[in-house]
Every structure is written in structure tokens, then in C-alpha cells.
C-alpha positions, -999 to +999 in steps of 0.1 A: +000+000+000+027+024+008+045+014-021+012+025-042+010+057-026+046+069-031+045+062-069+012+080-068+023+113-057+055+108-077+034+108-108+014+137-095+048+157-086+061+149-123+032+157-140+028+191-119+064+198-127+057+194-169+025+214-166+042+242-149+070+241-179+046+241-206+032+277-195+066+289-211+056+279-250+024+295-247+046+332-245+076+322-269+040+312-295+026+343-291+061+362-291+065+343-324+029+357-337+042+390-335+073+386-357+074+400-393+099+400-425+106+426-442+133+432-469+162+457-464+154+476-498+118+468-504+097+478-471+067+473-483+072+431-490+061+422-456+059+385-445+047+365-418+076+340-426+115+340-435+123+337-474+135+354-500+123+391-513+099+386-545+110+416-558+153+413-557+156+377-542+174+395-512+171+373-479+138+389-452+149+403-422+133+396-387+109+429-377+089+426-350+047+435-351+044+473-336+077+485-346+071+510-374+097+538-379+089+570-370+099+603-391+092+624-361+114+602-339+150+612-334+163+579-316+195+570-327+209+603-336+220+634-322+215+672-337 
């Protein structure tokens, strides 16, 4: 009986221990969800996906969702 009850709450512990691990893919999903690809002389080819630029076959770069550049923003550069 003891036996029994020892690999019970083993099981229990283990499968508490994966469930509380899988909460991290959930984010790194969504995080994913939100990236973009953009090519570095054609910003207007936007893909959800890595590949190759229709236009000039140059190689999509990683841009995240949200980031847009911002002509009225002076990050990056001093006056």
C-alpha cells in the first residue's frame, strides 16, 4: 500500500512539474505571432515568414509587429 501511494504522488509531482513548464511555450507562441519579415530595400514586402524578397531575391529580415519607424522620432541620432 505504501509502495502504491509513493509512486502515486510521484506521478502527481512529475506531471505538476511538466505542466508548470509548458506555460513557457504558450509566450515564446505568441512572441513568435508577433514577428514579421521585411526586406532591407523593399519595405513594403512584408511576410509572416522568413524567405526570399519577390522583388530582388534578397534574404527577409526579422521585424517585429508594432515596430514602425517614426519620421518624427530622433532615436539613434544626435542634432
Amino acid at each position: 500500500m505504501k509502495k502504491a501511494i509513493l509512486i502515486l504522488v510521484f506521478a502527481v509531482s512529475i506531471a505538476v512539474v511538466f505542466n508548470a513548464c509548458g506555460g513557457n511555450s504558450t509566450k515564446k507562441t505568441e512572441q513568435e505571432a508577433n514577428v514579421e519579415y521585411t526586406c532591407p530595400m523593399h519595405a513594403e514586402v512584408v511576410q509572416d515568414s522568413a524567405g526570399k524578397c519577390p522583388k530582388c531575391g534578397m534574404d527577409l529580415i526579422e521585424k517585429k509587429t508594432g515596430q514602425k519607424m517614426d519620421s518624427t522620432s530622433h532615436q539613434g541620432h544626435n542634432h
